[in-house]
MARLUMVO-853509 format. One record per residue: x, y, z of N, C-alpha, C in turn; residue in three letters. Coordinates in pm, whole numbers, padded with zeros to 5 digits, always signed. Layout:
N
XYZXYZXYZAla
...
***
This chain:
327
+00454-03903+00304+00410-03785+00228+00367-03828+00089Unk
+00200-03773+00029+00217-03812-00101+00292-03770-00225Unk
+00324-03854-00330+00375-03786-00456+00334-03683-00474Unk
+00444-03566-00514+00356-03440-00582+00333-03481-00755Unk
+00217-03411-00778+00160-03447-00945+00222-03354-01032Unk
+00298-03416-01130+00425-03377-01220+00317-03325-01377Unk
+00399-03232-01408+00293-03119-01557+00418-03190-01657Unk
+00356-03200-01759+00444-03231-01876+00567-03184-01912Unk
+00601-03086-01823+00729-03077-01871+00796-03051-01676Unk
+00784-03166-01625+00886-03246-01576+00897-03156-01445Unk
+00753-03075-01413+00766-02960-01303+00704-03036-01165Unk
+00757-03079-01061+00634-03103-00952+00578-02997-00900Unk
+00447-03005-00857+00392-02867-00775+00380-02906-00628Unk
+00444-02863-00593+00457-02866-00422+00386-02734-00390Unk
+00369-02625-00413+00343-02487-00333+00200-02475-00407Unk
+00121-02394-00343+00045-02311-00383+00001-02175-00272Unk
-00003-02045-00379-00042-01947-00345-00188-01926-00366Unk
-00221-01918-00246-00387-01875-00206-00441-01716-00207Unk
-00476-01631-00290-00549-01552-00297-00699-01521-00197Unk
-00708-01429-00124-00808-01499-00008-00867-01347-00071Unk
-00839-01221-00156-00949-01110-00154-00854-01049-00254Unk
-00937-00975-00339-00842-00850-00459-00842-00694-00371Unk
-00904-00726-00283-00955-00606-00168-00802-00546-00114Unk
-00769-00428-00095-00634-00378-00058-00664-00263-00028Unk
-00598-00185+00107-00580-00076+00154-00478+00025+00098Unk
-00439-00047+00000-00313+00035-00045-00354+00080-00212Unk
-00323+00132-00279-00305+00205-00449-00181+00170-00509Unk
-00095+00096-00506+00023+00083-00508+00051+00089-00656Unk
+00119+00210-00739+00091+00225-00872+00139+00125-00952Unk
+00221+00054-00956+00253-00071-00995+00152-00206-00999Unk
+00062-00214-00964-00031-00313-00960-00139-00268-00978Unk
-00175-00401-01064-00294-00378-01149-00396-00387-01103Unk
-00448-00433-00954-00599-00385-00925-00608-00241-00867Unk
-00504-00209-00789-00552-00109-00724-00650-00071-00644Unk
-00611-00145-00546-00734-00105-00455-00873-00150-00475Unk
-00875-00284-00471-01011-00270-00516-01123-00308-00426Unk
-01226-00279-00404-01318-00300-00286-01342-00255-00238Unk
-01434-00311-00105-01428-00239+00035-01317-00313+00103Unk
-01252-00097+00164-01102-00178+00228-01130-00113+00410Unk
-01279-00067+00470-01264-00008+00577-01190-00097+00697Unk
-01171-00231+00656-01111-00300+00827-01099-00474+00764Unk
-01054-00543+00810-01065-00684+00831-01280-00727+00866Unk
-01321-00818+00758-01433-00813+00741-01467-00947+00702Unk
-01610-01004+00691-01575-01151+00659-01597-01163+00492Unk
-01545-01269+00471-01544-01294+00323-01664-01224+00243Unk
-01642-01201+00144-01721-01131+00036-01774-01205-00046Unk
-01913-01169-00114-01991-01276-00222-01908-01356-00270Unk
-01793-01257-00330-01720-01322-00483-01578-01381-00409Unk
-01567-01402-00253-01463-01446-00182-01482-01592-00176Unk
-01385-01678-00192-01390-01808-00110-01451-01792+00037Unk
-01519-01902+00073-01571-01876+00245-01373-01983+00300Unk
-01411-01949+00425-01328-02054+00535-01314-02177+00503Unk
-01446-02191+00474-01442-02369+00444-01373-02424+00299Unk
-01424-02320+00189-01361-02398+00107-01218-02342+00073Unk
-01197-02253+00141-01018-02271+00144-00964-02355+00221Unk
-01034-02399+00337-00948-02488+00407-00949-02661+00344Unk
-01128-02644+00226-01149-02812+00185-01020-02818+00041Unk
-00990-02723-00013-00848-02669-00102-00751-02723-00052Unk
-00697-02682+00051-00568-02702+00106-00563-02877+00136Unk
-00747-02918+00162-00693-03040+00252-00652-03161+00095Unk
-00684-03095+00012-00704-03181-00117-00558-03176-00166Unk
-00517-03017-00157-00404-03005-00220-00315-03099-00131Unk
-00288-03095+00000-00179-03149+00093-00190-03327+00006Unk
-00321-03359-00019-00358-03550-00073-00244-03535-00197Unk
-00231-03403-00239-00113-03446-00350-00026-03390-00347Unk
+00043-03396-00248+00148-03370-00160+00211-03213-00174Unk
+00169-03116-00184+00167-03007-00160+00174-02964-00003Unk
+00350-02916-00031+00347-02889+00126+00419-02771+00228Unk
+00356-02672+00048+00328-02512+00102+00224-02460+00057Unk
+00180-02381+00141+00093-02281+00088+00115-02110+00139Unk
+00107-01997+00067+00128-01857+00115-00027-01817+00049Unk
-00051-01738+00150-00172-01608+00125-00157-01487+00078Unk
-00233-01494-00032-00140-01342-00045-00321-01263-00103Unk
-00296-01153-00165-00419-01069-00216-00407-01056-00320Unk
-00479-00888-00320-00527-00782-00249-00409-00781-00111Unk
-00503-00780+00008-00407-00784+00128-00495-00936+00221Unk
-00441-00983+00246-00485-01083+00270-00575-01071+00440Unk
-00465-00983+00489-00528-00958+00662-00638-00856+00661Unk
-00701-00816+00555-00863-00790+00530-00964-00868+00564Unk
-00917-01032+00544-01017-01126+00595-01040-01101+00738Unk
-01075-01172+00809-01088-01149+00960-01078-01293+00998Unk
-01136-01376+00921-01125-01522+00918-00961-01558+00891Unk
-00877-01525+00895-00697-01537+00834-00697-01630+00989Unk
-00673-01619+01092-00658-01654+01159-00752-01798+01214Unk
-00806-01847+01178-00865-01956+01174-00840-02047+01045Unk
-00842-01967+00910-00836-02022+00813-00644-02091+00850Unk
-00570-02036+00880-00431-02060+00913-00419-02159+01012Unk
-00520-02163+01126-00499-02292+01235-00565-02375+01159Unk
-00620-02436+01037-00731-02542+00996-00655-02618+00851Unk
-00495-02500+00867-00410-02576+00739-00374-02674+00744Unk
-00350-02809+00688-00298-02936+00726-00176-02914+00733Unk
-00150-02981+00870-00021-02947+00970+00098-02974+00912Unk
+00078-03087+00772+00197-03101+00693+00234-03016+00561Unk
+00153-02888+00611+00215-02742+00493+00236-02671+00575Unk
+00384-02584+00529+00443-02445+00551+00301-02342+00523Unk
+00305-02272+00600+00202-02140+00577+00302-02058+00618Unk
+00291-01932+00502+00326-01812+00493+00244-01714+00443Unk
+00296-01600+00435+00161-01508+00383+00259-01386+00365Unk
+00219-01344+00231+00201-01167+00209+00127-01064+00223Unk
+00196-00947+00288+00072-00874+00324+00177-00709+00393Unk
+00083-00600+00339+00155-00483+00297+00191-00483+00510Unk
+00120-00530+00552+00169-00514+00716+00110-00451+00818Unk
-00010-00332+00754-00038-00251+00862-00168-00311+00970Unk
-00165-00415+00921-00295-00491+01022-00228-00594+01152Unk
-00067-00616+01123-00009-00687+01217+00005-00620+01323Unk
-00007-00500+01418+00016-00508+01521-00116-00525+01585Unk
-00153-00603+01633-00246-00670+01739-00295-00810+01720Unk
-00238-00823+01562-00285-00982+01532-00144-01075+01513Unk
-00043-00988+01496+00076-01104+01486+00082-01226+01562Unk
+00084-01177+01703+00098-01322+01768-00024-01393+01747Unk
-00149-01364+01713-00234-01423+01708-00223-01505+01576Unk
-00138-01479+01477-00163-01534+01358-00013-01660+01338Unk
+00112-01612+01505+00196-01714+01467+00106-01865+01569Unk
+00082-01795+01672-00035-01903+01749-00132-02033+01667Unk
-00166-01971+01524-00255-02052+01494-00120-02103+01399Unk
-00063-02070+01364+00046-02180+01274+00085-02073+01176Unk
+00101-01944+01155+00177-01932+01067+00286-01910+01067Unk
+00389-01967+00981+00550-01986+01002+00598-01844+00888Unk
+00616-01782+00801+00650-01686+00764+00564-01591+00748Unk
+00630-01438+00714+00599-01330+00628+00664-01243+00552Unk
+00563-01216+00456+00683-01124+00368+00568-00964+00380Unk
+00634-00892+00388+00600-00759+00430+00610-00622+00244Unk
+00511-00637+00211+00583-00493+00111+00664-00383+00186Unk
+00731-00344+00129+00801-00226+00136+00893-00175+00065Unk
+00856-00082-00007+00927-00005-00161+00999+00061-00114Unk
+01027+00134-00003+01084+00234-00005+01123+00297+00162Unk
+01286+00352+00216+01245+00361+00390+01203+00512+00383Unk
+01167+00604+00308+01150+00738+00336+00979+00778+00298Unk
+00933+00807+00411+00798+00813+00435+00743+00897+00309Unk
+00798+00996+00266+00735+01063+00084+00759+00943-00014Unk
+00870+00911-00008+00861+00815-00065+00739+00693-00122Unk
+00732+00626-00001+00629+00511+00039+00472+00555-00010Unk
+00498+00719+00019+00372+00750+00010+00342+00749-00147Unk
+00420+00846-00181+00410+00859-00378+00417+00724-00427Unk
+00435+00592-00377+00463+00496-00467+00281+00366-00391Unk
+00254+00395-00306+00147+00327-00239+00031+00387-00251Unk
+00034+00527-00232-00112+00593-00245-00183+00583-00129Unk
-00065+00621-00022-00112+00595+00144+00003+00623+00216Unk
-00094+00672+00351-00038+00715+00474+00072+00658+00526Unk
+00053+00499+00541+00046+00398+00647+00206+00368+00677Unk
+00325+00429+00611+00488+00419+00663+00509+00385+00802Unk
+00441+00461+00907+00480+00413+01005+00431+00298+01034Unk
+00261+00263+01012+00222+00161+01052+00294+00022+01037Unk
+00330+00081+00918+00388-00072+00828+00529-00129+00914Unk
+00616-00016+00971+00719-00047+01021+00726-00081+01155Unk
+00587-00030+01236+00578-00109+01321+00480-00272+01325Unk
+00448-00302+01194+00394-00443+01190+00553-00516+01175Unk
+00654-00493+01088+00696-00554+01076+00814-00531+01226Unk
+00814-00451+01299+00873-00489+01470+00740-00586+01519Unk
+00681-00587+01525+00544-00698+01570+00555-00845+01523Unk
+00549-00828+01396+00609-00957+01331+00728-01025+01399Unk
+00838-00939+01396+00947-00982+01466+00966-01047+01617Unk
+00849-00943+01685+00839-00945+01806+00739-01115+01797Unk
+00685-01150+01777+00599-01246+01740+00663-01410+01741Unk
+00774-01388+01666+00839-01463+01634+00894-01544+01482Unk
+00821-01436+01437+00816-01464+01242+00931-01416+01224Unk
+01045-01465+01231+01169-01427+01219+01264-01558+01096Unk
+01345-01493+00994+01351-01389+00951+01167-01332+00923Unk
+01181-01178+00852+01058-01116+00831+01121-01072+00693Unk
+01124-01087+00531+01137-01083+00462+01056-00964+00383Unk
+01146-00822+00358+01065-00714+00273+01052-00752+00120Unk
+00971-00716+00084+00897-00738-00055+00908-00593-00129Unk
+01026-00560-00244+01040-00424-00260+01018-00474-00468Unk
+00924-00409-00507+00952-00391-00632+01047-00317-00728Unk
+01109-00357-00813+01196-00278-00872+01183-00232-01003Unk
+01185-00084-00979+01138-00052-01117+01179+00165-01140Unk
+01126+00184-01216+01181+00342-01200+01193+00403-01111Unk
+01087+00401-01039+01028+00508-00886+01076+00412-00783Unk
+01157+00354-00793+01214+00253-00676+01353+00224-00675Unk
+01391+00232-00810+01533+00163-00851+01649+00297-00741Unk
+01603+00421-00704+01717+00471-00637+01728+00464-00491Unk
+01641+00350-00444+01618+00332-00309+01669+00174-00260Unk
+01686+00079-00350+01769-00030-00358+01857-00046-00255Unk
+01956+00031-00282+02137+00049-00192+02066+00064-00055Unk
+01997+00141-00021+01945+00207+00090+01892+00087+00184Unk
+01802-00017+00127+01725-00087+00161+01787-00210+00186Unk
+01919-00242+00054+01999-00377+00081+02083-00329+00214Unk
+02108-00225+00270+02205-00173+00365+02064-00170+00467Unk
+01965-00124+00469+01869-00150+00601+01881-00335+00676Unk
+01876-00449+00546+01800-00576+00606+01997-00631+00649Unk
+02072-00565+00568+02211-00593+00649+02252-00573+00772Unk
+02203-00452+00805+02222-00395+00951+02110-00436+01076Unk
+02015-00473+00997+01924-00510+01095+01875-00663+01089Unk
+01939-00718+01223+01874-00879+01213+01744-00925+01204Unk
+01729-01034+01164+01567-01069+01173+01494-01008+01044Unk
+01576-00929+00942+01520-00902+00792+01597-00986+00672Unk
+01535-00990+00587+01580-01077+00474+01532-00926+00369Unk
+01560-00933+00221+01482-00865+00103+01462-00890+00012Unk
+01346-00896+00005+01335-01037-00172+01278-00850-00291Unk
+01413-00870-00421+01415-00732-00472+01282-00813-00585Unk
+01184-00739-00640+01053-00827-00723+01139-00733-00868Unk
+01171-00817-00971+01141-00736-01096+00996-00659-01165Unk
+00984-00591-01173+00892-00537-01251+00811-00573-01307Unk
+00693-00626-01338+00653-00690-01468+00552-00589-01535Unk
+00583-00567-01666+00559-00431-01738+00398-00507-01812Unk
+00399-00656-01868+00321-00697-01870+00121-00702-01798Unk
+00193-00730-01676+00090-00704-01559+00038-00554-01548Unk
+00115-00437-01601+00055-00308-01533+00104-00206-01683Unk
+00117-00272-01754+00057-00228-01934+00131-00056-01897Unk
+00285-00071-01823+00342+00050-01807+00516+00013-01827Unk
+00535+00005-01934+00668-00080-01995+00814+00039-01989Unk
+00763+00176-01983+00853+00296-01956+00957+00260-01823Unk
+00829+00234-01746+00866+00215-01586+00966+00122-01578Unk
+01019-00010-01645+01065-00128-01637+01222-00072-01637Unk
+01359-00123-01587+01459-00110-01539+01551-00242-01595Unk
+01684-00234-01587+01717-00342-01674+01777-00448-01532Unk
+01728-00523-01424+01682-00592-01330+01876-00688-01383Unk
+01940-00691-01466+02086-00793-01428+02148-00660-01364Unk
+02157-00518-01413+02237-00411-01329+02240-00461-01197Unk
+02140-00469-01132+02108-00479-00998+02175-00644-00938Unk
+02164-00757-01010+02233-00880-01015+02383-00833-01007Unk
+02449-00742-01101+02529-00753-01134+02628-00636-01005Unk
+02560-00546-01000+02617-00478-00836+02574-00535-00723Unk
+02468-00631-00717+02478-00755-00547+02592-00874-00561Unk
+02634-00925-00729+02741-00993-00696+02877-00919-00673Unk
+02887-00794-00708+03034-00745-00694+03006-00714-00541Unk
+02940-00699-00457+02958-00678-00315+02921-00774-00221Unk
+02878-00899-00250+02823-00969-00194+02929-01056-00126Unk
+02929-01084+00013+03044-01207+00056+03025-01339-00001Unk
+02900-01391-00052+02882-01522-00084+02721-01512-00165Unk
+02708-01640-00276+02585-01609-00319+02540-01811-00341Unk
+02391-01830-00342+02365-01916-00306+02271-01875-00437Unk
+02179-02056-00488+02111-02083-00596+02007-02134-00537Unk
+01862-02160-00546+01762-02169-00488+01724-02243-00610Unk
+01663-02417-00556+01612-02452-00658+01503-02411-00713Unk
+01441-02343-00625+01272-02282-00623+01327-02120-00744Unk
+01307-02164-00881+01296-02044-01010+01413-02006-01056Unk
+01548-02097-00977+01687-02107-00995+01696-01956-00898Unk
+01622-01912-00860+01663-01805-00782+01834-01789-00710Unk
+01879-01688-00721+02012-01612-00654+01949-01521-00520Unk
+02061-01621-00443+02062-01513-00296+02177-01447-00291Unk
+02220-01323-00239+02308-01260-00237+02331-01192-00072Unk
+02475-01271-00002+02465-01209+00079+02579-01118+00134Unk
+02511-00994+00192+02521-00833+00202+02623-00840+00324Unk
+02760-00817+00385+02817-00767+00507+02729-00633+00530Unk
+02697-00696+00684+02675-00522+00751+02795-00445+00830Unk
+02786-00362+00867+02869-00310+00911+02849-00370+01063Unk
+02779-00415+01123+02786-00474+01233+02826-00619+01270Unk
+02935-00642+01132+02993-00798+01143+02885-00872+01093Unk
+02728-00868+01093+02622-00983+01053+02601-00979+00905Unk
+02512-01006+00876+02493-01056+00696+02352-01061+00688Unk
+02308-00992+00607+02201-00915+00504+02162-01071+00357Unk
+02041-01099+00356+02029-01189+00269+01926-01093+00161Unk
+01943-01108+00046+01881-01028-00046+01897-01156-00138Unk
+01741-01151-00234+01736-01264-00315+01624-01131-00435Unk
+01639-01228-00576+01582-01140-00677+01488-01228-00705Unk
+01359-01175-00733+01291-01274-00811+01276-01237-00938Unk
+01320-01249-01033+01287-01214-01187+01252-01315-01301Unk
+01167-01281-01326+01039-01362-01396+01069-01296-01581Unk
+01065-01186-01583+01038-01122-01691+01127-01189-01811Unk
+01102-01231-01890+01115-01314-02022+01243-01416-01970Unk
+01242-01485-01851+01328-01579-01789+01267-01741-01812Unk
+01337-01784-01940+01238-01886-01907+01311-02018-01801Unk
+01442-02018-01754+01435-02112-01628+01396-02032-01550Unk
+01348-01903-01525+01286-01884-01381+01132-02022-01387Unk
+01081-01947-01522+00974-02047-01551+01016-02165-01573Unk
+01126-02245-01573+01126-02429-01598+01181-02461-01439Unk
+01147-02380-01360+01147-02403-01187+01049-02383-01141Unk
+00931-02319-01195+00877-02282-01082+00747-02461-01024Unk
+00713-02444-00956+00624-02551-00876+00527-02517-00781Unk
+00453-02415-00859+00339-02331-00752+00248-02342-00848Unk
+00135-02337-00809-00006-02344-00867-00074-02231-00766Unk
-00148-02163-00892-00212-02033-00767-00371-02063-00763Unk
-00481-01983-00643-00601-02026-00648-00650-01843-00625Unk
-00731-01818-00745-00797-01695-00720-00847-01644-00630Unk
-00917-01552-00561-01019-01531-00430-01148-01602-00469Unk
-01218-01588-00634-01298-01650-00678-01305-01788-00653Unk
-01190-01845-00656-01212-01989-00664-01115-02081-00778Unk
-01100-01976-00869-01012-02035-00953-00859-02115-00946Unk
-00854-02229-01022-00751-02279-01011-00659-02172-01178Unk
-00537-02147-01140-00439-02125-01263-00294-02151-01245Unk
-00241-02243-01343-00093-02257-01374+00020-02191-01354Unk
-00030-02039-01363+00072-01916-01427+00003-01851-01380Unk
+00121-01711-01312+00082-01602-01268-00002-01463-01370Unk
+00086-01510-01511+00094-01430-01603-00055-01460-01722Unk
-00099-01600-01656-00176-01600-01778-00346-01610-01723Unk
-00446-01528-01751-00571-01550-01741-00626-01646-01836Unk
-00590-01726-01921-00661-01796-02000-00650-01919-01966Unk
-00634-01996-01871-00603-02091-01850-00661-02160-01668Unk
-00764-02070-01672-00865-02060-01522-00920-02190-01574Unk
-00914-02286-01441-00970-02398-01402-01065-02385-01284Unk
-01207-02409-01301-01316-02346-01180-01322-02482-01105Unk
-01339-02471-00991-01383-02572-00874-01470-02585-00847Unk
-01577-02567-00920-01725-02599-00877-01791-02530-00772Unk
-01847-02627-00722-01954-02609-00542-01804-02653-00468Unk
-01699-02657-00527-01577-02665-00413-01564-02810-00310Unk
-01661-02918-00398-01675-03036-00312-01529-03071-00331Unk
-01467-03145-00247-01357-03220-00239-01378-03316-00419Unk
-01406-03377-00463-01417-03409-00576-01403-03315-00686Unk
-01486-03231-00679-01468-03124-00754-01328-03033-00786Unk
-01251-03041-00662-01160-02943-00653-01030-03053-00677Unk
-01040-03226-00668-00951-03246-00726-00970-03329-00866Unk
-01040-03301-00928-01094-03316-01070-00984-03163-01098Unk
-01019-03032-01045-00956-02911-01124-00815-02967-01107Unk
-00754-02968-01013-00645-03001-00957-00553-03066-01071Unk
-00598-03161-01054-00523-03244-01140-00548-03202-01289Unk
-00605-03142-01356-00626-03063-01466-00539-02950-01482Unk
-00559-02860-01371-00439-02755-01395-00303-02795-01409Unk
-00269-02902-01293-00124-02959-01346-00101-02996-01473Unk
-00231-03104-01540-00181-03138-01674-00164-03025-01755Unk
-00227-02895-01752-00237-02811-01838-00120-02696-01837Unk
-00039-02724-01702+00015-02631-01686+00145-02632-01791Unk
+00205-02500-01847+00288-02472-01955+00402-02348-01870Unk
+00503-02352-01910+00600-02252-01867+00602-02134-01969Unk
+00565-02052-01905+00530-01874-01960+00659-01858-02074Unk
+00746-01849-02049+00869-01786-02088+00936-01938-02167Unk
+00969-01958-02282+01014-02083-02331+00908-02166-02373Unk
+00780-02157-02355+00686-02227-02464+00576-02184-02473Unk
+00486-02104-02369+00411-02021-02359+00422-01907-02478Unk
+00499-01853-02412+00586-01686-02501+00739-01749-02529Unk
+00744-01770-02685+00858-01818-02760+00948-01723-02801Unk
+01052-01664-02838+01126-01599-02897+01118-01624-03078Unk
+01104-01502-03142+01089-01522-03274+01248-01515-03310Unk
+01246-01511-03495+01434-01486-03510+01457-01338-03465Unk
+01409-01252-03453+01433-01128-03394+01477-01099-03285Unk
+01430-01218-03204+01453-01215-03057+01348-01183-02966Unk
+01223-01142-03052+01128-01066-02964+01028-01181-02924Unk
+00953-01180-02809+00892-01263-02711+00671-01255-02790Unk
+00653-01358-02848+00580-01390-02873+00492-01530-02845Unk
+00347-01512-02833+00301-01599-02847+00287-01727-02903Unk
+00303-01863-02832+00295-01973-02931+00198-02036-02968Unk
+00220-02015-03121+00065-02013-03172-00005-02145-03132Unk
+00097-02294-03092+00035-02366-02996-00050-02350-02925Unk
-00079-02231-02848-00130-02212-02716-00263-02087-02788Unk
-00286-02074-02888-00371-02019-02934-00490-02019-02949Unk
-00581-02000-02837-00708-02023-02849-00725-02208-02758Unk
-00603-02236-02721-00606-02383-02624-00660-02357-02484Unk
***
């Protein structure tokens, strides 16, 4: 396996998240595109989309420096129609996973574990169909719950829900850590908020409460080197065990002195950080040269958001480092 290529402050990047469309069937008020595009069906790539090829000439560059995950995520990713080819053409020595709100998996699941994909993570805010609806800006509750029996049925097991946490969500938590307990074959990764991303800071919730009632009930809790992440796991009432993990990012800076993902736009763009647009590295005509010229650029460039990126003043409050000012 090759070396993975190490950023100045001592991070390897093994993962990258692939962006394949900003295109989404869903409104989901928490996120900042909202829907954007044409969302009538699974369709082939778009002007401003990567084609097949050069996501798959990406991956084959990234795997040369030893990168040996990659997840799809959006918009919604199973908009492409190409997902399923682009997924059999991954080099066989990366994990493929993918995010995706779910309602396109029943008829393509097995088709998408067939070509190689090994996980999924499924959105889902909420189990009560008003619910889902007021927080997505869509119908699709049932659909979604039967992608993720499809998924299951498939063999993408665990099937991991993707629930944001934040005002319009925070009283559905208990509900949801007690759904993936009772039911095998679910995991729940709880997302903090990021008030940043959707310029709606009211909405934001204080994300250790929630740490702090999964460790008082939890039988056992585990550390994830991947963002120092905490797993917390849930007794069900059926004797089995419920895995619930947090991801919280928001002014964390060892979430940020862990992380080891590099993301790639639908455009094409290479970036460091989830959080930062200023720091887009373009890939050219996407020649294999081209893309590891960016490559290796974004690593050198890459900076941790939280702890040198955004510094703490004596106040305590989270500011820009004027380092990074105009760099």
């Amino acid at each position: 396996m090759p070396t993975p290529l190490v950023d100045d402050f001592g991070r390897e990047v093994t993962g990258v998240r692939v962006s394949l469309t900003d295109r989404c069937n869903f409104d989901c008020v928490y996120c900042h595109n909202e829907g954007l595009g044409d969302t009538r069906g699974p369709m082939d790539a778009q002007d401003d989309e990567m084609s097949t090829d050069d996501v798959v000439r990406f991956l084959e560059v990234a795997a040369e420096f030893g990168v040996d995950a990659v997840k799809f995520t959006g918009g919604e990713p199973m908009l492409r129609d190409d997902l399923e080819e682009i997924i059999r053409r991954t080099p066989d020595s990366m994990e493929t996973s993918m995010t995706t709100n779910g309602t396109f998996l029943p008829g393509r699941a097995e088709a998408l574990v067939e070509a190689g994909l090994d996980r999924v993570n499924v959105s889902q805010d909420a189990l009560d169909p008003e619910a889902f609806a007021e927080i997505t800006k869509s119908g699709a509750y049932e659909k979604v719950l039967e992608g993720v029996r499809c998924a299951l049925d498939a063999g993408l097991d665990p099937v991991k829900l993707n629930m944001v946490v934040f005002e319009h969500t925070a009283g559905y938590v208990e509900g949801m850590v007690d759904h993936v307990a009772e039911n095998d074959g679910l995991q729940l990764q709880l997302i903090e908020y990021m008030p940043e991303l959707t310029g709606r800071p009211e909405w934001n919730i204080d994300i250790q409460r929630v740490h702090d009632w999964l460790s008082d009930i939890a039988v056992r809790v585990e550390h994830r080197e991947m963002h120092d992440r905490k797993r917390y796991y849930i007794a069900g009432d059926d004797g089995g065990e419920g895995m619930v993990e947090i991801v919280d990012p928001v002014e964390n800076a060892g979430f940020c002195a862990n992380c080891g993902r590099v993301r790639v736009t639908h455009e094409g763009y290479l970036k460091g950080c989830l959080n930062r647009n200023d720091d887009l590295k373009p890939m050219g005509e996407m020649t294999k040269p081209e893309i590891r010229e960016a490559f290796r650029a974004v690593v050198a460039d890459r900076v941790p958001y939280y702890g040198e990126y955004m510094v703490q003043n004596d106040r305590g409050e989270w500011e820009i480092n004027e380092e990074y000012i105009g760099a």
